[in-house]
C-alpha positions as CSV (number, residue, x, y, z in Angstrom):
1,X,-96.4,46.7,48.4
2,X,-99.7,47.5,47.8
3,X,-102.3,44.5,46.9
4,X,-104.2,47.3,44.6
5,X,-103.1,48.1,41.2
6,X,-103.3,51.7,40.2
7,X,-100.8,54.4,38.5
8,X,-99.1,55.3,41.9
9,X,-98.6,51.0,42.7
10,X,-96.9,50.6,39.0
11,X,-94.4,53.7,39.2
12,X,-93.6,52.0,42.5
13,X,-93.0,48.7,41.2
14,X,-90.8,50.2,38.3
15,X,-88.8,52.1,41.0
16,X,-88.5,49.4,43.0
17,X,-86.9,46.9,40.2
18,X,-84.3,49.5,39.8
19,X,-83.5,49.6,43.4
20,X,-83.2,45.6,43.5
21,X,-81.5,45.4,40.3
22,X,-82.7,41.6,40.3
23,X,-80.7,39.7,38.2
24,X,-82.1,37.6,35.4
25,X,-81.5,34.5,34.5
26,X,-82.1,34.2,30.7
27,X,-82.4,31.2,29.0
28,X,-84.0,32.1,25.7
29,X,-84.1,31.6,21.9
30,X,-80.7,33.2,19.9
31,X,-83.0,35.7,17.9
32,X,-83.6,38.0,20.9
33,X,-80.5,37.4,23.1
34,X,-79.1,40.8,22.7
35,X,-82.4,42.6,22.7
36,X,-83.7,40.8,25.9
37,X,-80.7,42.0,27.7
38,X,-80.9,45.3,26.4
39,X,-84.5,45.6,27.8
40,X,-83.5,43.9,31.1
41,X,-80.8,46.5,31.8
42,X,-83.1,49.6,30.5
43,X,-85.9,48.2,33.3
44,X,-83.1,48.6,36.4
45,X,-82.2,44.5,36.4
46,X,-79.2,42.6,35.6
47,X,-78.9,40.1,32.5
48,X,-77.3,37.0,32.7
49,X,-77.5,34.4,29.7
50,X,-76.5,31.2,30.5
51,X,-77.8,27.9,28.7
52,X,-75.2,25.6,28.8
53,X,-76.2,23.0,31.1
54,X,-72.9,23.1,32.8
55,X,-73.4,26.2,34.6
56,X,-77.2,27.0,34.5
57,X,-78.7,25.4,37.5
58,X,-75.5,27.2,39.6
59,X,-76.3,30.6,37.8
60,X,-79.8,30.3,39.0
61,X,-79.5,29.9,42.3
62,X,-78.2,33.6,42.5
63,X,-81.2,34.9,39.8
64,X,-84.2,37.1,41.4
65,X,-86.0,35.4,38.6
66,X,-85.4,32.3,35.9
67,X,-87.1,33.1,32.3
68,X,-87.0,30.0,30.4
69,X,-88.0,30.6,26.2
70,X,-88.6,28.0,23.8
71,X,-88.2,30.1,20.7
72,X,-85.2,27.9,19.4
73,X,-85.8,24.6,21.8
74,X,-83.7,21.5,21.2
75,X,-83.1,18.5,23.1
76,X,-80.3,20.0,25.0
77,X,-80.9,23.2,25.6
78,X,-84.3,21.7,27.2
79,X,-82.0,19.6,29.9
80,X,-80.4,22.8,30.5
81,X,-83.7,24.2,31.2
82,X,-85.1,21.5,33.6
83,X,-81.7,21.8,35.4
84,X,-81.9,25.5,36.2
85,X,-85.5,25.3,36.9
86,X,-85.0,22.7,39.5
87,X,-82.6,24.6,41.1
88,X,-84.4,28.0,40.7
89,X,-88.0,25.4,42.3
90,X,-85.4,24.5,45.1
91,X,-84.3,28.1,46.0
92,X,-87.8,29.6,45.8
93,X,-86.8,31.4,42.7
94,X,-89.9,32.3,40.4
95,X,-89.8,30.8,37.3
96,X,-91.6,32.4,33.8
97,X,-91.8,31.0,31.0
98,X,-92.7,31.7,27.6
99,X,-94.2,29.0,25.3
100,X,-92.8,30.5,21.6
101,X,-95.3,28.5,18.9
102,X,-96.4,25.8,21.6
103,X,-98.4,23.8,19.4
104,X,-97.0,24.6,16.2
105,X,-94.6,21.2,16.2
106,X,-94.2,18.0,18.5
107,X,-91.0,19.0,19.5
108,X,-92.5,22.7,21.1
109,X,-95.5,21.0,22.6
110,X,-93.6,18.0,24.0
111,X,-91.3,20.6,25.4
112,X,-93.3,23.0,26.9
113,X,-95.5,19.9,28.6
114,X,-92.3,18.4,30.3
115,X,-91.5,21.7,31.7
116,X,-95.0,22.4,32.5
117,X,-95.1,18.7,34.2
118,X,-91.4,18.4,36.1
119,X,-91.5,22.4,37.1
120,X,-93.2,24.8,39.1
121,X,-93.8,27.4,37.1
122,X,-94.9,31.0,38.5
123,X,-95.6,32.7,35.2
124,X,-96.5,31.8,31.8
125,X,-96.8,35.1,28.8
126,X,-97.8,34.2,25.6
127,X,-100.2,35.5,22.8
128,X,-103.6,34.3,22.8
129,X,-102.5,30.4,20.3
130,X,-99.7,29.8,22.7
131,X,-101.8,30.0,25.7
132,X,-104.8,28.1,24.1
133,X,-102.6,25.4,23.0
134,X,-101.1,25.0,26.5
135,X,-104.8,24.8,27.9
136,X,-106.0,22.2,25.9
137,X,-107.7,23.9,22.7
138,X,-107.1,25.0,19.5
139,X,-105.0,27.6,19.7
140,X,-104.1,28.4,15.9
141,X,-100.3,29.0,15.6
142,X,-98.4,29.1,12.5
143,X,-94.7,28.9,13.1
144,X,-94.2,31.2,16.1
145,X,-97.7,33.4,15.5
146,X,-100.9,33.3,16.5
147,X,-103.4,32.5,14.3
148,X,-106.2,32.7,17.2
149,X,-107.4,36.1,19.3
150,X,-108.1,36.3,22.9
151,X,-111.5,37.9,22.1
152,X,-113.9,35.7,24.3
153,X,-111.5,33.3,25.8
154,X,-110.6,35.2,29.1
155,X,-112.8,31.9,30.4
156,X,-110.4,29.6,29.3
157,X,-107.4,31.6,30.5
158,X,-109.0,32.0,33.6
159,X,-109.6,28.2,33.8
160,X,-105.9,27.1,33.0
161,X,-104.5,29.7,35.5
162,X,-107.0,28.2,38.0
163,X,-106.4,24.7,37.4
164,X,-102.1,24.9,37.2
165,X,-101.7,27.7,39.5
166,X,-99.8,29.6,37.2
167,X,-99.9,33.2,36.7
168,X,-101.0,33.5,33.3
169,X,-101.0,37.2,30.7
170,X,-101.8,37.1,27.4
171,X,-100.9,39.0,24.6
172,X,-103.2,41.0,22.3
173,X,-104.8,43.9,21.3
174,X,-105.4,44.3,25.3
175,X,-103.3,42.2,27.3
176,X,-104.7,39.9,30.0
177,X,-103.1,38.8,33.1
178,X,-104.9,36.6,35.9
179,X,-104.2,34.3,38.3
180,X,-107.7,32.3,37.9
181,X,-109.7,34.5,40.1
182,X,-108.7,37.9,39.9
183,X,-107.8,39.7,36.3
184,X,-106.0,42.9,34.9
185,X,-106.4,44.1,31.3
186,X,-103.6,46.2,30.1
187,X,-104.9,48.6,27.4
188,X,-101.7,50.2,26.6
189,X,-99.1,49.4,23.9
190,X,-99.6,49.9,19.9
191,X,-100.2,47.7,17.1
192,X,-96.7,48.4,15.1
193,X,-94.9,46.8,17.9
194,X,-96.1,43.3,16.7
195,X,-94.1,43.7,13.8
196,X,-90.7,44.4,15.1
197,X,-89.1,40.6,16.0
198,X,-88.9,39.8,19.9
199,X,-91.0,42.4,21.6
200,X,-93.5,39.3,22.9
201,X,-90.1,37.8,24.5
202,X,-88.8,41.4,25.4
203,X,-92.8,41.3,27.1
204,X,-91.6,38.1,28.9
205,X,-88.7,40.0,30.4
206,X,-90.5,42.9,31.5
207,X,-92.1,40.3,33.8
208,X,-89.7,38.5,34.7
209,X,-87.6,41.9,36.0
210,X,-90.9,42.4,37.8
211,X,-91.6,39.3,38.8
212,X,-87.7,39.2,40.3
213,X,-88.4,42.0,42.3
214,X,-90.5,41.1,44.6
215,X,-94.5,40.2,45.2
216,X,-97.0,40.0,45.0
217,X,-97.3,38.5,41.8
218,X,-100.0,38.8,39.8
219,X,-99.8,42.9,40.4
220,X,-96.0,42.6,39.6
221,X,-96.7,40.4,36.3
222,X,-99.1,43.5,35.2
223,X,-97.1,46.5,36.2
224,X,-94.4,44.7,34.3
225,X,-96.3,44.2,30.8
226,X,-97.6,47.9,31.6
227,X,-94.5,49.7,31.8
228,X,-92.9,48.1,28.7
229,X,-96.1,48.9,26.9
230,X,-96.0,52.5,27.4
231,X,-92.4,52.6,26.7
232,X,-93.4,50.7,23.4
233,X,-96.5,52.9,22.5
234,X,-94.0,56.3,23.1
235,X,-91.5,54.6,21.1
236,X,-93.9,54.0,18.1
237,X,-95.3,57.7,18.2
238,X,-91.3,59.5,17.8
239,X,-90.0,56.4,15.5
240,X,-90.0,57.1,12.3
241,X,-90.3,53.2,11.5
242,X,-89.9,50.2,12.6
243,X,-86.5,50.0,11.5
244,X,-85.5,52.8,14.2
245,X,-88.0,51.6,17.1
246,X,-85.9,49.4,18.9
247,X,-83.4,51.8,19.5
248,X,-85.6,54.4,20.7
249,X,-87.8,51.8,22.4
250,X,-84.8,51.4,24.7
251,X,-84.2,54.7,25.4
252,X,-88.2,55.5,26.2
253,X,-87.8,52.2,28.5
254,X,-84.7,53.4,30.2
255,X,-85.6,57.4,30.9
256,X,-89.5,56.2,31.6
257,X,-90.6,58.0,35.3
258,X,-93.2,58.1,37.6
259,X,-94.7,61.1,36.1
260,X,-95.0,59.3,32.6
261,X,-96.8,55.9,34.3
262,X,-98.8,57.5,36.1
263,X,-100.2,59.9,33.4
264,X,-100.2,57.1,30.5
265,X,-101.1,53.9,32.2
266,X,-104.7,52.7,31.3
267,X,-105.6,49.7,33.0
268,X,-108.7,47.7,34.1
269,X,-109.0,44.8,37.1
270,X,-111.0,43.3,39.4
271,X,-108.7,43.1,42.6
């Protein structure tokens, strides 16, 4: 595959999770369980939930990819966590995870720190407070939302992907992936999707499918967040609300082809 990102490198990525069909091992918060699967079989890969610590580090040894969520974190479901992710770190199984309202409470921050600290993680999407908080600075988050933009921090993005060797994208307005040296901005998407509950952890999916398919990574961790953003921006212009974007979301995400990436994508980089 193709180290350069452009329209013809994306629609091939997209093909190429459907011909995989990675499967994907979820362990996420209970708001977006049925949503993230939905999304995870309309991208061409294979959902599997499974956070009981008695089965998750077997399930993820047969994942293409392990997402790990903190959106509901408690003390147990965080051993569950550590146990697939050691088992996903000892089959060479890339790990993403999403840090839901890191820094909002002890409990998320502790959390996301211990699996930061015992893991190695390939992939971390969040919006622009998650991410802060996770490098260090004041990210602003109120529950599970940012209060902070991205606007002028690519630095500090760039520094934390740089210093943890983590793949890092960021949510906003235009979403920004690096891997502490080279950078993609995403421009599509639309604002009404940031009201509808879970599409950041359906983003997280999107690149973990991606991510599960194959390298290399940082162009697979883009091409993931730009597919499911122009399935989300079609989605918002034939919805007649937010009430009725999911299900169309999933049907734009499903029947999206190479014709429609390639004439809709609107990227920037520096590969």
């Amino acid at each position: 595959m193709s180290t350069i990102l452009d329209s013809n490198t994306v629609a091939l990525m997209a093909a190429r999770v459907r011909a995989k069909h990675p499967m994907i091992h979820h362990i996420t918060n209970n708001v977006v369980t049925n949503f993230t699967a939905n999304i995870t079989l309309a991208m061409g890969a294979a959902p599997v939930m499974a956070p009981s610590i008695a089965e998750s580090a077997e399930m993820a040894g047969f994942a293409g990819a392990l997402l790990l969520n903190i959106g509901t974190i408690n003390p147990e479901l965080l051993e569950s966590m550590l146990a697939a992710g050691r088992a996903a770190n000892e089959g060479g199984i890339p790990i993403v995870l999403d840090p839901v309202g890191a820094g909002a409470t002890r409990l998320r921050t502790d959390a996301i720190n211990t699996l930061l600290s015992e893991l190695k993680i390939a992939v971390v999407r969040g919006n622009a407070g998650e991410i802060l908080a996770l490098a260090g600075t004041s990210g602003g988050v109120r529950g599970v939302d940012s209060l902070a933009s991205g606007d002028g921090k690519e630095n500090v993005f760039t520094a934390f992907a740089s210093e943890t060797g983590i793949v890092t994208a960021v949510s906003g307005e235009v979403d920004f992936i690096t891997d502490g040296r080279k950078w993609i901005k995403v421009y599509n998407g639309n604002p009404m999707m940031t009201s509808i509950t879970g599409t950041g952890c359906g983003a997280t999916t999107a690149v973990a499918c991606f991510a599960g398919s194959g390298p290399p990574l940082l162009q697979s961790v883009a091409a993931g967040i730009a597919v499911y953003n122009i399935a989300g921006e079609i989605a918002c212009e034939t919805c007649k609300g937010p009430g009725s974007f999911v299900p169309e979301f999933i049907d734009q995400l499903a029947g999206l082809n190479t014709e429609t990436i390639i004439s809709r994508l609107r990227i920037e980089t520096n590969l």
